[in-house]
N, C-alpha and C positions, 0 to 999 in steps of 0.2 A: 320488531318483536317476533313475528312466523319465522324470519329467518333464523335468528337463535336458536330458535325451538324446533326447529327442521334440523337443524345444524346436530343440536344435543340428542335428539331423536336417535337420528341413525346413527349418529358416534356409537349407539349402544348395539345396532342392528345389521353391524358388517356380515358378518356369519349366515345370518338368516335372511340378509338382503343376497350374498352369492349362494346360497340355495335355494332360494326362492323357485327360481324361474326352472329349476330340474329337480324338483324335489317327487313330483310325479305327473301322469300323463295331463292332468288337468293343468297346471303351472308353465307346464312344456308347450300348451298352447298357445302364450301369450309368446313366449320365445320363438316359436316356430313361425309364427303368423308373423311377427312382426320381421323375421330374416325372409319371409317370401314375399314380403314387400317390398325390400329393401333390394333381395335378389331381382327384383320384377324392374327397378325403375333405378339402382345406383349406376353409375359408369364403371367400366370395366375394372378402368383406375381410377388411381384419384388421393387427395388429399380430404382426410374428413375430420368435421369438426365432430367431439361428442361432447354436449353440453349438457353436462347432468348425467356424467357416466355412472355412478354408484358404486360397487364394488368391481367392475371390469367385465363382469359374463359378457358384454359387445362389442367390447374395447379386445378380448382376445379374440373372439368370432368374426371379427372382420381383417384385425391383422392376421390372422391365418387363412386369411379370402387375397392377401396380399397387398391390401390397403395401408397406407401411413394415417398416421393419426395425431390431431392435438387432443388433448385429453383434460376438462374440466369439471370440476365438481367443487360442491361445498363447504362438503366434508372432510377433511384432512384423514380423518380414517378412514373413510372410501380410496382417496387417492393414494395412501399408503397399501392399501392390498390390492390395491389392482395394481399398482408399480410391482407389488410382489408377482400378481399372478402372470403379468407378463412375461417375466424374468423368467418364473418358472415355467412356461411355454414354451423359452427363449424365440422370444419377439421381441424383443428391448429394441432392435434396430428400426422397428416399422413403429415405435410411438416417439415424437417428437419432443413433448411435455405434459409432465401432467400439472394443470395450475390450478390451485386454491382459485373460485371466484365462483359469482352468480350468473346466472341465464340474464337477468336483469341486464349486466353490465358486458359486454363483450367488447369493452373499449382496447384491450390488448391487442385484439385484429385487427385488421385493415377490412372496409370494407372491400368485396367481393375477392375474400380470399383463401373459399375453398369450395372444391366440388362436390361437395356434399355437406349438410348440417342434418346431423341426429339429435334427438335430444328426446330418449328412451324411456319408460317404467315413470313414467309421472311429473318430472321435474317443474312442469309448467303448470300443476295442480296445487304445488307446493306455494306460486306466489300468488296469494289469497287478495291481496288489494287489487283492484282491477287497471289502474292505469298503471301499476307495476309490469302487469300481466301482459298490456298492449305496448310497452316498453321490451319484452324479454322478446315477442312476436316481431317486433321491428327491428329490434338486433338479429335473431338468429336470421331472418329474410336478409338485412343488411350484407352481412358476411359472405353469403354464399355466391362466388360467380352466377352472371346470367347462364340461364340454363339449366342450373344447379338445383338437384332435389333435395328438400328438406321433411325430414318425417320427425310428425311429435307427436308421442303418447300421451292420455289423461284417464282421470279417476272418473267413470262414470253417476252421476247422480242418483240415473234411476235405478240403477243396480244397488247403491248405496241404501236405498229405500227398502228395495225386496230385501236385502241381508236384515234391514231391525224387525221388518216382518218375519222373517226366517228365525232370525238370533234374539231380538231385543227387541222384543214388543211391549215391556214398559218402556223404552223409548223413545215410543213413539206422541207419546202425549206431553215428550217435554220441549223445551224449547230452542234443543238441538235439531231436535228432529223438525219442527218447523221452519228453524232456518234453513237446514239443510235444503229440504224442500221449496224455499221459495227464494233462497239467494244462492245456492249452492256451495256454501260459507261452511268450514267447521274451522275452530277456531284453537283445539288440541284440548289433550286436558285428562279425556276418557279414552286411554287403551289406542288413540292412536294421533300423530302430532299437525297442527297447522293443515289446512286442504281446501282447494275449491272443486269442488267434485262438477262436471260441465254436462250440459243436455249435448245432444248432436249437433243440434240447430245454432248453439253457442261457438261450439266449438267451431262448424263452418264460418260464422259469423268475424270469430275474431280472426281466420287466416284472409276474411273476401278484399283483396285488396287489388289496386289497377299493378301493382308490382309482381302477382305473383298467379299462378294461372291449378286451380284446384283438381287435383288428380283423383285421389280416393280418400274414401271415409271409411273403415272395416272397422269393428269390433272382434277383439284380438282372442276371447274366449268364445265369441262365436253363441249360436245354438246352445252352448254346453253352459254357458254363465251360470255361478252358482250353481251348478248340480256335479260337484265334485266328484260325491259318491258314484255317479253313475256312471259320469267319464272315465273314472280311476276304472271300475269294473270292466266296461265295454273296451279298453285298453287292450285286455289280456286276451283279445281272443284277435290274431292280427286278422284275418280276412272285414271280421265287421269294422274293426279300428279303420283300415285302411279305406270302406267303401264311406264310413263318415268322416274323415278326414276329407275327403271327396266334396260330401253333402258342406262340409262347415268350409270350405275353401270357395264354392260357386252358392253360398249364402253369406258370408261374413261380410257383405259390403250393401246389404239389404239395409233400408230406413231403420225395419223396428227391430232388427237384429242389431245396428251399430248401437240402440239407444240404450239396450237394454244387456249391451256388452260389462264387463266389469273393468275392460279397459279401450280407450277409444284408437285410435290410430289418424291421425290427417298429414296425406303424402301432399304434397307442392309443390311445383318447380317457381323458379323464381325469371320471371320475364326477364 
């Protein structure tokens, strides 16, 4: 059933899924942050998997880094404008495929057969059952050569929390908000679709495996989580931008900074 409803979601949400992540300096964090991790620990070359590409903003950002690419997602409207936006890049040659499927299932691959597994902006938030979840974790580990780093993003819980205090505090006495809080369950419905929003400790949790060896944990908005307004303002003046950019680069991999991030980040390489 979350699959459908993750599916039907963003069929609606291509547009505002490919501006998201540059739509201003606060959004660019999560972009940026997550390319200097990627720049920090991918191989120079390589073959990479993106599992749970969305509309393409990584799928073009790493074919113009030089990289090939297999290309998966969900959603048929995802994979229909990122095949565009590549084209119009003209990268067509560095992606291999783009194939309708789940993180869930990566049975198309062979194991250990790529030097790198991404899987970006949430996808692994999206599968709300849990032994779904330590199923998608065992496939993307599966795939990737020994050696091979795999980074995946998630929807932070407790950031989830400070926004109904922020936005929705008659929400908080209902029994979404409970769930959320104590299984990190949303089930869609209000304003936004299917989600397992993860603590830190969860998320270390489900990568700790004798297969794969844990590199970093960052949270991708950093210091600045939720205070839109004031990232967006301190933006325009470059000197301060640039000395916090500084401060949110040698803190975004702090405990209570990753928890309280709005999105999580866990690098691994695979034994």
């Amino acid at each position: 059933m979350s699959t459908s409803l993750v599916r039907e979601y963003y069929s609606t949400q291509v547009l505002q899924e490919w501006r998201r992540l540059v739509r201003d300096a606060y959004h660019r964090l999560e972009l940026d942050t997550s390319m200097y991790f990627l720049e920090k620990y991918l191989p120079k070359t390589g073959l990479i998997l993106e599992a749970g590409s969305g509309p393409g903003r990584y799928t073009v950002e790493l074919a113009r880094r030089g990289y090939t690419l297999n290309v998966l997602d969900l959603a048929p409207a995802f994979l229909k404008f990122a095949r565009r936006q590549v084209n119009k890049a003209r990268l067509t040659a560095k992606v291999r495929e783009f194939r309708e499927g789940s993180i869930t299932d990566l049975s198309a691959y062979p194991t250990n057969s790529f030097d790198a597994v991404i899987s970006l902006g949430g996808p692994l938030s999206h599968v709300v059952d849990k032994q779904a979840r330590d199923q998608a974790v065992r496939e993307l580990i599966r795939v990737a050569k020994p050696g091979a780093p795999i980074f995946v993003s998630v929807m932070s819980r407790l950031s989830v929390m400070v926004v109904e205090l922020m936005l929705f505090q008659p929400e908080i006495s209902t029994e979404i908000h409970r769930q959320i809080r104590d299984t990190g369950d949303y089930h869609g419905g209000f304003g936004f679709t299917a989600c397992h929003f993860f603590l830190p400790e969860e998320l270390h949790g489900t990568f700790e495996s004798p297969g794969v060896k844990i590199l970093e944990l960052a949270g991708l908005e950093g210091l600045g989580s939720n205070h839109k307004k004031k990232i967006n303002e301190l933006s325009k003046d470059k000197k301060h931008w640039q000395n916090w950019l500084t401060t949110h680069y040698k803190t975004c991999t702090h405990p209570a900074v990753v928890g309280l991030s709005e999105h999580m980040l866990i690098v691994v390489r695979k034994n």
